[in-house]
C-alpha positions in Angstrom: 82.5 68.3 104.1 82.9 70.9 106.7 85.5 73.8 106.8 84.7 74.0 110.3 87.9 72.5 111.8 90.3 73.9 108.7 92.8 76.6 109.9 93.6 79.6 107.4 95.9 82.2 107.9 93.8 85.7 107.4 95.7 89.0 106.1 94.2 92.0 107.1 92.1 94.0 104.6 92.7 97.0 106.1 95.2 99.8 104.7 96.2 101.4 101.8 93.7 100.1 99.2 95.6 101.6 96.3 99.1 99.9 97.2 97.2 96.9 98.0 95.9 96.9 94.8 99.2 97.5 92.8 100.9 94.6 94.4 97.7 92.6 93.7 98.4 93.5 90.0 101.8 92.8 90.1 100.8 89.1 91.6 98.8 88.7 88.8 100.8 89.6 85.9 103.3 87.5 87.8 100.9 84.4 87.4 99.8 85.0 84.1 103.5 85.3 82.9 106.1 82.9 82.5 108.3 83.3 85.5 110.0 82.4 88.7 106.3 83.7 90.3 104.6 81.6 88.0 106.5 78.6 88.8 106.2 79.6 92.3 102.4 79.9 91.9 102.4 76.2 90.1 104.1 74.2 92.7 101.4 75.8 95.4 98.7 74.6 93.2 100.3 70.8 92.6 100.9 71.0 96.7 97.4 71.4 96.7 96.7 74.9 98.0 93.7 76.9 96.6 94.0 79.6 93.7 93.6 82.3 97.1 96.0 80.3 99.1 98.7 80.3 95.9 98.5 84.0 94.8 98.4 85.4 98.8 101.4 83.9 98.8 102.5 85.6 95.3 101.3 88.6 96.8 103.5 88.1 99.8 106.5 87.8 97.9 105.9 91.0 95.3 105.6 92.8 98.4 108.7 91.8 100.3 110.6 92.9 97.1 108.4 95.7 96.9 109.4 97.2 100.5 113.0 96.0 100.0 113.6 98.2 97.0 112.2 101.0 98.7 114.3 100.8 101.7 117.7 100.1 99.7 116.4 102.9 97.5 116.5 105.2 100.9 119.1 103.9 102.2 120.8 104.8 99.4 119.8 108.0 98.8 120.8 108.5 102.8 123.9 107.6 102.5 124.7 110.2 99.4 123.3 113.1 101.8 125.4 111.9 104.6 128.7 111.6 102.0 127.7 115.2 100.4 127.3 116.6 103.7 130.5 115.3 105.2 133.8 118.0 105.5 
């Protein structure tokens, strides 16, 4: 059987290997841990996705809620400048 005609969706490897290695991490412990990312990574698996396919896709999702508590973080932290600041 040939892989010739399947089509897979590449990431780039390129970046920040550090970061990409701490959301990696947090994929994994995700996996290995009862949880909503564990039962995420289980229904990929019985939908017949590889173990790469399943926890890209964990790795995805740790990294949306990664960069979304960073921004609310700023946001945040804007917003008390701009209220300390204010007359």
């Amino acid at each position: 059987m040939s892989s010739g005609d399947a089509v897979r969706h590449r990431l780039s490897r390129s970046g920040d290997r550090q970061l990409n290695n701490a959301v990696h991490l947090a994929a994994h412990v995700q996996r290995c841990n009862p949880s909503p990312g564990q039962d995420d990574y289980l229904r990929k698996i019985a939908e017949g996705k590889t173990n790469e396919e399943a926890m890209r896709g964990l790795k995805r999702q740790a990294a949306k809620v990664i960069y979304r508590r960073l921004t609310d973080d700023t946001n945040r932290l804007l917003a008390t400048q701009v209220t300390a600041a204010a007359p």
